[in-house]
C-alpha positions in Angstrom: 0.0 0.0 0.0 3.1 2.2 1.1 4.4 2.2 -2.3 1.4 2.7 -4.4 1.1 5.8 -2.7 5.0 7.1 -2.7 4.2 8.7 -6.2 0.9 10.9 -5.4 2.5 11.8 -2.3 5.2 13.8 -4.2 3.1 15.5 -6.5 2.1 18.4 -5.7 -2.1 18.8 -5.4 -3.0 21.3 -7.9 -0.6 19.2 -10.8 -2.4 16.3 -9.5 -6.2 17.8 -10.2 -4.9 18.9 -13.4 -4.1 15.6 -14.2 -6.7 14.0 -13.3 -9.3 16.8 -15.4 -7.0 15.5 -18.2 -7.0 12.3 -18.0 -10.4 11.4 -16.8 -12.3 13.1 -19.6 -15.1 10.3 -19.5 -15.2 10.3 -15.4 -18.8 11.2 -15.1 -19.7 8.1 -17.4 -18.0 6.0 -15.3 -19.3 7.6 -11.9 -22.9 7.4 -13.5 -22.8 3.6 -14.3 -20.9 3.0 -11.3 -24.2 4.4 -9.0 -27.1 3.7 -11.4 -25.9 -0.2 -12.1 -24.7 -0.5 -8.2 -21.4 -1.7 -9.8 -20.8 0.8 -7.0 -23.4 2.5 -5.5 -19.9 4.3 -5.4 -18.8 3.7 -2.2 -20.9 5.9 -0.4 -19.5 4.7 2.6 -15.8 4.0 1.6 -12.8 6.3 1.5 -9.0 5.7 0.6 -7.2 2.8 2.1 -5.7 3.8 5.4 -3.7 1.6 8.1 -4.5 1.7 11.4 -2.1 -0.1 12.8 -0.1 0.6 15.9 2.6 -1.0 18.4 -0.1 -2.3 20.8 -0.4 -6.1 23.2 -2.4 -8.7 22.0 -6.0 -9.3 23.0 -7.9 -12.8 23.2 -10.8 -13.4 23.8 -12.5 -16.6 25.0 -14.3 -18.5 22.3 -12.8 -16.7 19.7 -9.6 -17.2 17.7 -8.7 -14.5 16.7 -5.8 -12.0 18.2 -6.6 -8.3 18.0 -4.9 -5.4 19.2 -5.9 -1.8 19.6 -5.4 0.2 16.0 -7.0 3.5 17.3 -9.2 6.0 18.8 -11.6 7.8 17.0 -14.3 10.3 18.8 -13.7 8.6 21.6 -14.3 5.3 20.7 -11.5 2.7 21.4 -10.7 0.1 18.1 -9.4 -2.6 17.8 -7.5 -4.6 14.5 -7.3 -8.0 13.3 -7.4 -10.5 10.2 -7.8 -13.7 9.4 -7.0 -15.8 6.1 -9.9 -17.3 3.8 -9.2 -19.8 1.3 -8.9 -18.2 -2.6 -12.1 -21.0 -3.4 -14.3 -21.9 -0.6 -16.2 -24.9 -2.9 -13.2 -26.7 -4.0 -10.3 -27.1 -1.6 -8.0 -29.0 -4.3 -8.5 -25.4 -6.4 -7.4 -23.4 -3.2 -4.7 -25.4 -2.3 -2.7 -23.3 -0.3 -3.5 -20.3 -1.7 -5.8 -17.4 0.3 -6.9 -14.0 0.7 -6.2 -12.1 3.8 -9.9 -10.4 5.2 -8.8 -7.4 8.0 -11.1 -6.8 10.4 -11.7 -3.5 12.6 -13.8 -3.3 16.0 -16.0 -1.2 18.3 -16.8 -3.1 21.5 -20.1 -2.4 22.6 -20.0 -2.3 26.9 -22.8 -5.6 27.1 -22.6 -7.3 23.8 -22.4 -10.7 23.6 -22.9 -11.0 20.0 -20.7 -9.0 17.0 -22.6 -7.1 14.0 -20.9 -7.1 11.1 -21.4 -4.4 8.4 -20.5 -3.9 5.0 -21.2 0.2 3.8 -21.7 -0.8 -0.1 -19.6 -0.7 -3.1 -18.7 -3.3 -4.6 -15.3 -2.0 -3.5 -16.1 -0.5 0.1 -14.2 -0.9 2.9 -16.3 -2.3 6.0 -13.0 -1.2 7.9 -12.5 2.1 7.0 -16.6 2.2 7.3 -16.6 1.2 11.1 -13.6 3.3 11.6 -14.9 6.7 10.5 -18.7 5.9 11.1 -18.9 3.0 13.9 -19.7 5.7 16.2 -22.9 6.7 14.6 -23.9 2.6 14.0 -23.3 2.7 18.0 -25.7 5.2 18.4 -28.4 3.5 16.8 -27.6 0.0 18.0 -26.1 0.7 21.5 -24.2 -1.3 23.5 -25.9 -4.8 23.3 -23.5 -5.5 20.1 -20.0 -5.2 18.9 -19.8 -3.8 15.6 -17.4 -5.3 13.0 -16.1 -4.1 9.5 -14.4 -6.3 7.5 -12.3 -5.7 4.2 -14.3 -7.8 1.6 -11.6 -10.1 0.0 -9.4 -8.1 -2.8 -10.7 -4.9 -1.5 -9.0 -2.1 0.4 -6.4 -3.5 2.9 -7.2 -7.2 1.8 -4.5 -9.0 0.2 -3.9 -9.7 -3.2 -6.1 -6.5 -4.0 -8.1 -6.4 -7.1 -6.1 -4.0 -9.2 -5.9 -3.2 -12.9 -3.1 -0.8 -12.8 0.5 -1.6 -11.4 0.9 1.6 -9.8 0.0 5.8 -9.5 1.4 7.0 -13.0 0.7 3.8 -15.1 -2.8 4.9 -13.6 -3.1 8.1 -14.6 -1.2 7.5 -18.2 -3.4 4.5 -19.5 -6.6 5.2 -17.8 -7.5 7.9 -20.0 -10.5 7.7 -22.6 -12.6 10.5 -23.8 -16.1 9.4 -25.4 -18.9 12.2 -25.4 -21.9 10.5 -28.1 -22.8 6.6 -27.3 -25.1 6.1 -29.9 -22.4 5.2 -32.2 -20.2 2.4 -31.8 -17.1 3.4 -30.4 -13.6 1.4 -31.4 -11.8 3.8 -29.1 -13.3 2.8 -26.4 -13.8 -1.0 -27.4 -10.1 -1.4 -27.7 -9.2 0.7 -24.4 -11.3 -2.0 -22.8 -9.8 -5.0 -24.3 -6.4 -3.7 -22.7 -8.5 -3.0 -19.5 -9.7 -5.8 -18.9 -6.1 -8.1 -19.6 -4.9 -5.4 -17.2 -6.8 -6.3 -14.2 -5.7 -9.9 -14.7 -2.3 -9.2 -15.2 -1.6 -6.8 -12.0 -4.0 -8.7 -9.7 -3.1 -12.1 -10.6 -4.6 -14.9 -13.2 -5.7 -17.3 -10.0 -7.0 -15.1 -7.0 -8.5 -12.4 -9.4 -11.3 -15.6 -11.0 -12.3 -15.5 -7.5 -12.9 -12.3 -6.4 -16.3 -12.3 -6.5 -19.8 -12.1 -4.0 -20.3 -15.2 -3.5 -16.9 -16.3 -2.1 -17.4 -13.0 0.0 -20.3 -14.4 1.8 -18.5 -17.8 2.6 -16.0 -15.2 3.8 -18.4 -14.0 6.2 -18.8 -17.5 7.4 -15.3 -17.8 8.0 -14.9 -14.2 9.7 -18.3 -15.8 12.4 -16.4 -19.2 12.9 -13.1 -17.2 14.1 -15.5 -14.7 16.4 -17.0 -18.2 17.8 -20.2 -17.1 16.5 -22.7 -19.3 15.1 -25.7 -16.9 14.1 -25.3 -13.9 11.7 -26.3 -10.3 12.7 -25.6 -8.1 10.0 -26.5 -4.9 8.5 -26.1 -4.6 4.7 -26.0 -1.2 2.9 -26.7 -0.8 -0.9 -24.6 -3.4 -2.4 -24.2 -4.9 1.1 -28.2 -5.8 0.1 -26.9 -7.8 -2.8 -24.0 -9.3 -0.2 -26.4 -10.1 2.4 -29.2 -11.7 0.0 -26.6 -13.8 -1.0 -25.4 -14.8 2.0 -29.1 -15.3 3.2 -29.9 -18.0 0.6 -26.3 -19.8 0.4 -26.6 -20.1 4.3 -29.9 -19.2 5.7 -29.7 -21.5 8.8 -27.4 -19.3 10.1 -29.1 -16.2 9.0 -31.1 -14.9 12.0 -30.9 -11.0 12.3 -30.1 -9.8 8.9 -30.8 -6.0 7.8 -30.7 -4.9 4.5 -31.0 -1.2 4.0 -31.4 0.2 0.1 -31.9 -2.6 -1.6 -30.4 -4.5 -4.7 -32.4 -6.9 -7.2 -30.7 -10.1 -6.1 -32.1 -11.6 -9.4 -31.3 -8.4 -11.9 -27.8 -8.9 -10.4 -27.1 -12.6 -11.3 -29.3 -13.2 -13.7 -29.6 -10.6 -16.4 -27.6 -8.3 -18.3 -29.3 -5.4 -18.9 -32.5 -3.9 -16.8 -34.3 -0.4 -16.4 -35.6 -1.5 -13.0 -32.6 0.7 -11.2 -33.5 3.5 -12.8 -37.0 3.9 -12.1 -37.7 6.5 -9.2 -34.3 8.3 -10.7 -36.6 11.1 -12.2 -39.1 11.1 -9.4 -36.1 11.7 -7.2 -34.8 14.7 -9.0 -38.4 15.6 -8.6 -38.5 15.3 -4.9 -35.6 17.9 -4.5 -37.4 20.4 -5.8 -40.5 19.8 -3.7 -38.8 19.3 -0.6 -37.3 22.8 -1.8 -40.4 24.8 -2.1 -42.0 23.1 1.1 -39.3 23.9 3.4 -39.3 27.3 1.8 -36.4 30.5 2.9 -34.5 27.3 4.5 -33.8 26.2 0.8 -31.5 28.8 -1.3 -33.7 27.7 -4.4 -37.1 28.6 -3.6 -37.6 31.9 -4.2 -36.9 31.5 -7.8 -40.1 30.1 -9.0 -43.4 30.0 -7.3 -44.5 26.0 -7.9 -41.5 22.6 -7.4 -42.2 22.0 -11.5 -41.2 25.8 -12.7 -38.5 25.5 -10.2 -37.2 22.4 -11.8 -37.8 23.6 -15.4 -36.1 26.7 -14.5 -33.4 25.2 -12.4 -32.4 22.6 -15.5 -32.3 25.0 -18.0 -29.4 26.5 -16.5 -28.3 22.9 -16.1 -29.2 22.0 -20.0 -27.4 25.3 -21.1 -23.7 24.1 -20.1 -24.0 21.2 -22.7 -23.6 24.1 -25.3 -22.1 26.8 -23.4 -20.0 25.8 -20.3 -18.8 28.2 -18.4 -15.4 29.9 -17.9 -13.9 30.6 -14.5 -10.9 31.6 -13.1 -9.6 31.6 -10.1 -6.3 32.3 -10.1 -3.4 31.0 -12.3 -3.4 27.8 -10.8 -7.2 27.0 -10.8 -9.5 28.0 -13.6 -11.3 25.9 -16.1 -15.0 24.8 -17.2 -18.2 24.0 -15.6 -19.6 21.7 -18.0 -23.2 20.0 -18.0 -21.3 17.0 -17.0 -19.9 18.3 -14.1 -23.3 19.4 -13.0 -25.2 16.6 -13.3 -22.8 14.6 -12.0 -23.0 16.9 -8.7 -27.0 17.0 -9.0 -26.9 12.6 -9.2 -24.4 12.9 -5.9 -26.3 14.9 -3.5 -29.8 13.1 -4.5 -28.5 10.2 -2.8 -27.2 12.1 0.2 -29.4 15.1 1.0 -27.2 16.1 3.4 -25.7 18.0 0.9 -28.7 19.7 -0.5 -28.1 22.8 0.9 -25.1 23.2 -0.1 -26.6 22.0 -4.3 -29.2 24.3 -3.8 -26.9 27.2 -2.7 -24.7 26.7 -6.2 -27.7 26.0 -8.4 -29.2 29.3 -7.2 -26.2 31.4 -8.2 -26.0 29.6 -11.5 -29.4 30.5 -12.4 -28.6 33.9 -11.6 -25.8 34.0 -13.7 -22.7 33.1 -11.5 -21.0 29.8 -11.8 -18.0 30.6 -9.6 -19.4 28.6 -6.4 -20.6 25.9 -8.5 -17.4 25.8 -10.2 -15.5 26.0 -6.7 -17.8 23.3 -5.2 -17.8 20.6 -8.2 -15.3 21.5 -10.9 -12.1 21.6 -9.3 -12.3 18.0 -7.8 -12.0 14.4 -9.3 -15.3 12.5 -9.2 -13.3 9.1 -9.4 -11.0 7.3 -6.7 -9.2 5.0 -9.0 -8.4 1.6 -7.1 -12.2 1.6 -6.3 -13.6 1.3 -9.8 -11.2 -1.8 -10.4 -12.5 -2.9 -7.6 -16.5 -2.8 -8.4 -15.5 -3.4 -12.2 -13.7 -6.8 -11.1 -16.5 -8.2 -8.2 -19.3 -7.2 -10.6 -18.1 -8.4 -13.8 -17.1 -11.8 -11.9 -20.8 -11.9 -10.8 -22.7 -11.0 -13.7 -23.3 -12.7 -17.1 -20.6 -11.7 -19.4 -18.2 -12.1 -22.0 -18.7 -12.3 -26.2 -20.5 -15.6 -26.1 -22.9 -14.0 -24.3 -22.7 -9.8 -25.1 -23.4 -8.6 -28.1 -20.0 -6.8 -30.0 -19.6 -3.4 -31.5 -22.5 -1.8 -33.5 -24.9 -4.4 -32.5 -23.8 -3.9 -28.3 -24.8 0.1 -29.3 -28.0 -0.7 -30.4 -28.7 -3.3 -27.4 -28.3 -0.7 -25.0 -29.6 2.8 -26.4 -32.9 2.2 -24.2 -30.9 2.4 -21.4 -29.1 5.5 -22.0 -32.5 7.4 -23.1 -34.1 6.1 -19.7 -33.2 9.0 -17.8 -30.9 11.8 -17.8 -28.2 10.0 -15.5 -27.9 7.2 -17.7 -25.5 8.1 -20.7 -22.2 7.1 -19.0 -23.8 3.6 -18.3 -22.2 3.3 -22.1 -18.9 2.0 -20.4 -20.0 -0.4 -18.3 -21.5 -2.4 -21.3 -18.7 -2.3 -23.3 -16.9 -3.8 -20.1 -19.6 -6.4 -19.5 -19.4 -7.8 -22.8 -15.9 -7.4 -23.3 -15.0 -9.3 -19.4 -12.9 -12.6 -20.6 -12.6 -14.1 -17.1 -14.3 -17.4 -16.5 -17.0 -17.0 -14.1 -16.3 -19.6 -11.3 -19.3 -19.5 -8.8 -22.6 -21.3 -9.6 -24.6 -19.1 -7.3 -28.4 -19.0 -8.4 -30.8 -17.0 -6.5 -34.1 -18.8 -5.1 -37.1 -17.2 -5.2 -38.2 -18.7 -1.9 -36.1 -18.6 0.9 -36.7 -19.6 4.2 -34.5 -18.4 6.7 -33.6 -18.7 11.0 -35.2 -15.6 11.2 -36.8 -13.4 8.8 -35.2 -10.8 7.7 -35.9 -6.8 8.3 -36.0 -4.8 5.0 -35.1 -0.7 4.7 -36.2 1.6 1.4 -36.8 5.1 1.0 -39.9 5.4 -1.1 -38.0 7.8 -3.9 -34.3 6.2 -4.1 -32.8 7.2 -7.0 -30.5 3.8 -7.2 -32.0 1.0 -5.6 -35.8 1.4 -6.0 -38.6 0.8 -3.4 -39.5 -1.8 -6.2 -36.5 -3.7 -5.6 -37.1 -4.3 -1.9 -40.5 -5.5 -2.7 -39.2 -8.2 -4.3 -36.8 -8.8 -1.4 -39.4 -9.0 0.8 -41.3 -11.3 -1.3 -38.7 -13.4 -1.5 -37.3 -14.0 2.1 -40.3 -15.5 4.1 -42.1 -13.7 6.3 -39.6 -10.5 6.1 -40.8 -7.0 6.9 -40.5 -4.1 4.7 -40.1 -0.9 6.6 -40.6 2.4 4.1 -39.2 5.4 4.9 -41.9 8.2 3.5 -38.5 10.3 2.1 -36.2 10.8 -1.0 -32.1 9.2 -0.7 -30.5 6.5 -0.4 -30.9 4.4 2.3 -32.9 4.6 5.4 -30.2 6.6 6.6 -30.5 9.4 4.4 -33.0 11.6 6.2 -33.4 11.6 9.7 -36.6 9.3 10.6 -36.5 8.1 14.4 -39.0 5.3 13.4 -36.7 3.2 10.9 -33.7 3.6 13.7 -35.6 2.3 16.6 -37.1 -0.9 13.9 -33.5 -1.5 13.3 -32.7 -1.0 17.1 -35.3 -3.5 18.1 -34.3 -6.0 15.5 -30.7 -6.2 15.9 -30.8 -6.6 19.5 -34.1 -8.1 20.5 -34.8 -9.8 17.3 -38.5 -7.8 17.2 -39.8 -7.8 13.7 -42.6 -5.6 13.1 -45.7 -7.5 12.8 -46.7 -6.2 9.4 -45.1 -3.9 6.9 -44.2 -0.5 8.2 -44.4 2.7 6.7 -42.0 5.3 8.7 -42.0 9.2 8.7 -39.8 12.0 7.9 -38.6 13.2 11.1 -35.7 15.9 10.2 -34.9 18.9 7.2 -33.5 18.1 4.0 -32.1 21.6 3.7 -30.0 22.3 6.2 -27.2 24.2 7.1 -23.7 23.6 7.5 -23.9 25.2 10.9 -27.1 24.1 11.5 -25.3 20.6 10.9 -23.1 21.4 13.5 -25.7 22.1 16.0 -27.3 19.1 15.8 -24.4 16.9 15.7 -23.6 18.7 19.0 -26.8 18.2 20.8 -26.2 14.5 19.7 -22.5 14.2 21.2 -23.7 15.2 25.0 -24.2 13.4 27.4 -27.4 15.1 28.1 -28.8 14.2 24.5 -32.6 12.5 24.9 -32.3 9.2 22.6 -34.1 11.3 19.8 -31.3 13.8 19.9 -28.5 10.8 19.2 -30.5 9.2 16.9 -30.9 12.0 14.4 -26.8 13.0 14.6 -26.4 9.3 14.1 -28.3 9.5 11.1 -27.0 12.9 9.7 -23.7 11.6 10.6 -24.1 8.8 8.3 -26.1 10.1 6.1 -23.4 13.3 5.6 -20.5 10.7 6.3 -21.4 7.1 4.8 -23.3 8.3 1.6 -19.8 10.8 0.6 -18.7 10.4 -3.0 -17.5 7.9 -4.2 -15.5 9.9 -6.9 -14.1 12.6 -4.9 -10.6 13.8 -4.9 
């Protein structure tokens, strides 16, 4: 990890942006089909890789076999580090042989737990580690102290070992990742034979053997593995966004040992592993560009946007115009010598897509869409344009799990101007969909042999049924989609949270927290389907922000008080772009 660093860390930051402006021309096509496909969901919840290791005695624990030690202290909260090695194949030994991947592990104690909840934030490509590390406070608040709360490295991700790479190191990165594509309706050699070299790349720097294996059904045997070393035999876990996808599967690969499992934004298991190209991901995208704008003119002065139009559907047309005029005419900026540039319709919509899933930043959205439509694109240009929408080592990593999941490959894909016409219904679905063009020509293009045999059931009975979390208007993973969860795992609950983001964590609702509360600790599953209400703002304040996360911190906070910084915590903190600089 040192060394993949070494070269960033002597460049200097601005050369660095510059580069990256350059070289990632097609970024927001990448970011797009990384969130709308949930070949990411991005990582809301993942940042950089980042040791925590320190110099520290060696803690055991009885019934478990695993040695931990203390890694660090983050607001307060005490962790603790570990790892433990998983075989490369869990379903044939004789494949394996003695080749594994190494799965670290990171730790908040809770003060009565008996039992550990593992997490994973999203991705593929999040880190559960760095997840529990920056956010394991705010999972505490919502949880308490019944459980200890684990994070784990999903194998080839983050600190795990080999790591699924595609580029050797920082400048090979930033000289052969390049590729500019602006109209998909026409086949695109360019771009077809930049992804033939992609995809031999990945092979080549992560390795021929462990990279066939890298995928999310070896993860959830993982998960097995990680139990059996805690002495665990039951799984408590709470899945978010592609974490859905990861705990589905886990659910009906071993559903005698699933007995509190939370899934929270949910993924079409059967979309995933089954087909290769759906519009079901895409279907409250609209409605949720929608649902800023109303939430705008009902919360009135406290959102920068609502005295420009008297009715949400003028303030939207309005709005978007000013979006739909930088396709044409972006606009010019400088700063100073070192920073000036474009804000492009790209740019724009890539920030719009971002904060729709986290609407902890709609204040701030609001604030530079207001000044653009009054003429001044400095803030917006401040805010969005002079930072990368990409961290690198986490698109190899969705683009390597997701491939190895999914159907792929030419015997299966479509090639050149026939793979165009195949997907041009998806592009013209929705405004956030043209960059999904990439991830197509990488699906059909993937030449690595898929090695689980993971089918989907559309009846599964597990130890316990399963508790199910959806905002009604997600813009990524559909209310739709945990319908068919629900329908799916016997006698699970659905719990709807009456709001627009991703995630039940995405607005502040002390319903869905206390149903997740009650489940994870007690087990207590709603006796029928619940629909929960919108307890907090969406426009808010950075030092309004403060104010609440304050009142949350104190010791004299009423449970009510935590349990909305928890949420804006997470939602703030765990939904952060995936793509940022």
């Amino acid at each position: 990890m040192e060394g993949k660093h070494q070269l960033l860390e002597h460049e200097d930051g601005r050369t660095m942006r510059a580069k990256q402006r350059l070289h990632w021309c097609h970024r927001l096509a990448v970011a797009l089909v990384v969130i709308l496909l949930l070949r990411s969901t991005w990582n809301f919840f993942a940042s950089s890789p980042h040791d925590h290791s320190v110099h520290e005695a060696i803690r055991r624990y009885d019934g478990e076999s695993i040695e931990w030690k203390h890694c660090a202290t983050n607001n307060g909260h005490d962790l603790e580090c570990a790892s433990v090695e998983v075989p490369m194949d869990h379903f044939n030994a004789a494949t394996s042989g003695d080749k594994t991947f190494s799965i670290p592990l990171i730790r908040l104690r809770g003060s009565k737990a008996t039992r550990n909840l593992l997490v994973n934030p999203g991705g593929p490509g999040g880190s559960g580690v760095e997840f529990v590390f920056r956010l394991g406070g705010f999972v505490k608040s919502i949880v308490g102290d019944d459980l200890h709360i684990v994070g784990f490295d999903p194998r080839g991700i983050n600190g795990s070992r080999p790591e699924a790479l595609c580029y050797p190191d920082a400048m090979t990165r930033l000289q052969r990742s390049q590729i500019c594509v602006s109209d998909h309706s026409q086949f695109n050699p360019e771009l077809y034979s930049w992804t033939e070299n992609f995809v031999q790349a990945c092979a080549d720097t992560t390795g021929a053997e462990h990279i066939k294996y890298i995928n999310t059904p070896q993860t959830a045997a993982d998960m097995n593995s990680i139990l059996d070393a805690l002495g665990q035999d039951a799984m408590v876990y709470w899945g978010f966004s592609y974490g859905t996808l990861l705990g589905q599967t886990y659910a009906s690969m071993f559903p005698e040992r699933s007995e509190r499992v939370v899934i929270d934004g949910v993924v079409n298991l059967f979309n995933w592993y089954d087909e290769m190209i759906t519009l079901e991901g895409f279907v409250d995208a609209e409605k949720t560009l929608t649902g800023f704008f109303d939430e705008c003119v009902k919360e009135g002065e406290a959102c920068p946007l609502a005295h420009l139009a008297e009715d949400a559907a003028k303030l939207e047309n309005k709005v978007m115009a000013a979006v739909n005029a930088l396709k044409e005419n972006p606009a010019n900026v400088y700063l100073s010598n070192t920073d000036y540039g474009s804000l492009t319709y790209d740019t724009m919509l890539a920030a719009i897509w971002t904060a729709l899933l986290k609407p902890a930043e709609w204040y701030a959205l609001a604030d530079s869409l207001a000044q653009l439509v009054e003429g001044n694109s400095t803030d917006a240009f401040k805010r969005y344009g002079l930072k990368g929408y990409f961290v690198p080592e986490l698109f190899d990593h969705n683009a390597i799990v997701a491939n190895n999941d999914h159907i792929t490959g030419k015997d299966n894909w479509p090639q050149k101007g026939e793979l165009v016409k195949w997907f041009q219904p998806i592009l013209n679905a929705s405004i956030f969909n043209p960059g999904a063009a990439r991830e197509f020509y990488l699906a059909s293009q993937w030449r690595l042999p898929t090695t689980h045999s993971f089918k989907p059931s559309r009846r599964v009975a597990t130890k316990h049924p399963l508790l199910i979390l959806s905002q009604t208007y997600d813009p990524t993973t559909p209310l739709v989609s945990a319908r068919l969860a629900r329908d799916t795992f016997e006698g699970s609950r659905l719990v709807e949270c009456l709001g627009v983001g991703h995630c039940s964590t995405a607005i502040y609702s002390a319903c869905s927290a206390k149903l997740v509360r009650a489940f994870l600790v007690d087990g207590t599953l709603p006796e029928r389907d619940v629909q929960c209400k919108v307890d907090g703002k969406y426009f808010i304040h950075q030092q309004e922000k403060e104010k609440i996360m304050h009142r949350g911190a104190s010791d004299r906070a009423s449970d009510e008080e935590r349990l909305w910084a928890a949420q804006l915590g997470l939602s703030d903190g765990l939904t952060r772009p995936r793509f940022s600089a």
